[in-house]
KEMI-739882 format. One record per residue: x, y, z of N, C-alpha, C in turn; residue number from 1; residue in one letter. Coordinates in steps of 0.2 Angstrom, whole numbers. Layout:
BEGIN
     nX     nY     nZ    caX    caY    caZ     cX     cY     cZ  resi  resn
      X      Y      Z      X      Y      Z      X      Y      Z   NUM     A
...
END
This chain:
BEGIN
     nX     nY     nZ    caX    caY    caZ     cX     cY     cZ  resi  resn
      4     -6      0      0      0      0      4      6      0     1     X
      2     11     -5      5     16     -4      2     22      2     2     X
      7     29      4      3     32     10      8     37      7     3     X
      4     44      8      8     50      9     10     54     17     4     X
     15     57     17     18     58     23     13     66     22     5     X
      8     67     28      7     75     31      9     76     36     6     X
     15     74     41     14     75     47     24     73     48     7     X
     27     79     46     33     75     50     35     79     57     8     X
     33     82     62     35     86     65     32     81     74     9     X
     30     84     78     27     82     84     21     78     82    10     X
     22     71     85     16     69     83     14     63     89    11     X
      7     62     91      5     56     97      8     49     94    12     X
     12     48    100     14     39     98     19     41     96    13     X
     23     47     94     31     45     91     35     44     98    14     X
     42     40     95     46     38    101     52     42     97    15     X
     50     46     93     58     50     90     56     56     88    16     X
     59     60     89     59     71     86     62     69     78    17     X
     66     65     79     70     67     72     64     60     67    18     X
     63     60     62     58     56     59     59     56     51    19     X
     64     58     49     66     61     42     60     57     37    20     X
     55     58     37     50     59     31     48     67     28    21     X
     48     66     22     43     72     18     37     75     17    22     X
     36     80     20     29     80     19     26     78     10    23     X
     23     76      9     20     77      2     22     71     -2    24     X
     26     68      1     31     62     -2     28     55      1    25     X
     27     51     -6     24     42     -6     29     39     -2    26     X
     26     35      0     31     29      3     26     25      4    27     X
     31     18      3     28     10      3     29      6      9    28     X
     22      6     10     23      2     18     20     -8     17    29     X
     26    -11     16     25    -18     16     21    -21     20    30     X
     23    -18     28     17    -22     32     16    -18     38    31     X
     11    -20     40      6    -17     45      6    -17     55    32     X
      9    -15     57      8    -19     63      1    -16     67    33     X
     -1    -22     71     -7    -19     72     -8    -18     80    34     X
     -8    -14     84     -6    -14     91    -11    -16     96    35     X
    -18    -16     96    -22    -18    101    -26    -24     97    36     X
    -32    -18     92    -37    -22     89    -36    -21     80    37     X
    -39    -24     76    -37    -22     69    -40    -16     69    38     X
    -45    -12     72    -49     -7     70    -45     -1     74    39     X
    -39     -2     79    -34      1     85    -30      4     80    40     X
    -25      9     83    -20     12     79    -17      7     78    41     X
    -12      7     74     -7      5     73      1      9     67    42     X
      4      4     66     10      7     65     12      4     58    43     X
     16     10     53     16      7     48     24      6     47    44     X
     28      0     42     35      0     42     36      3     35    45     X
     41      6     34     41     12     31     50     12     30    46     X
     54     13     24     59     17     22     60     25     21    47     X
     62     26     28     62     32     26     67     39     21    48     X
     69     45     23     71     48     18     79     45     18    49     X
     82     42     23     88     42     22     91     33     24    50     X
     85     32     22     86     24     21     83     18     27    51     X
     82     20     32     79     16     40     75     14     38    52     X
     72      7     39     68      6     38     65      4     47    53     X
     59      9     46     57      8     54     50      9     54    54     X
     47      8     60     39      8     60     39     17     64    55     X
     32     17     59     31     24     60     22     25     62    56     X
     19     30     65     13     28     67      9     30     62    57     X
      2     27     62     -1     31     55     -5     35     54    58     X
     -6     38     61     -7     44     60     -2     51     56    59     X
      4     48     52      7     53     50      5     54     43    60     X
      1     47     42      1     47     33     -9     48     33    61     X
     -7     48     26    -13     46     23    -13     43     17    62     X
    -19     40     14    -19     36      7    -16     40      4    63     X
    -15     37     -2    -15     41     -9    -21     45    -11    64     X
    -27     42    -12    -32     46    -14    -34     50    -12    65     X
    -34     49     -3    -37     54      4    -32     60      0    66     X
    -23     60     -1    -21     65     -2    -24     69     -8    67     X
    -25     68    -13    -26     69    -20    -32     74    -16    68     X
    -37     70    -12    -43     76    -13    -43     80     -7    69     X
    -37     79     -4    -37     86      1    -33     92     -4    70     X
    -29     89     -7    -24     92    -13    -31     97    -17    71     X
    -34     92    -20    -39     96    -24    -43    103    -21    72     X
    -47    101    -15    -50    103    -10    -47    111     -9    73     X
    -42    109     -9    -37    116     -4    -35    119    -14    74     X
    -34    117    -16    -33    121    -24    -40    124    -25    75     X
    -45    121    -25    -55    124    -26    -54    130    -20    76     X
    -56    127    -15    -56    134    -10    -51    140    -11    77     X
    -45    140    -14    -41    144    -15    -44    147    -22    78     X
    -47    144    -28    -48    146    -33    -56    151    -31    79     X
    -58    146    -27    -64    153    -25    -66    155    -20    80     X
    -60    157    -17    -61    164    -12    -59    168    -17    81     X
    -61    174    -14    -60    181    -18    -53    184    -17    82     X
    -54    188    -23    -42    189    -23    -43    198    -20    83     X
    -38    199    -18    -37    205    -17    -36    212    -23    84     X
END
């Protein structure tokens, strides 16, 4: 599955400051850890931008698609609000 990074800065559940993902950048997550229930957080494994390959929470990502329509969303709301 692919997942786009929104969130690399302070986030619930990290156990690291430093996190070296992209905002805005795909990454391939092979497999899934799941921590209580299938439906509970859980943690995705992930290579990140300087090669780790380490579990990261998933709150930092989102699908591909979920990005595409937040992408579009925020492009529309920009194109019509009124300009200066």
């Amino acid at each position: 599955m692919w997942v786009v990074c929104v969130n690399n800065g302070v986030c619930d559940e990290s156990s690291s400051v430093s996190v070296n993902l992209t905002i805005g950048k795909q990454y391939y997550v092979p497999y899934v850890k799941f921590r209580n229930t299938i439906s509970g957080p859980r943690d995705y494994r992930i290579s990140n931008d300087i090669g780790s390959t380490i579990f990261y929470s998933s709150n930092r990502f989102v699908k591909v698609d979920e990005y595409r329509n937040i992408q579009l969303n925020q492009l529309l709301s920009e194109s019509l609000s009124p300009s200066n």
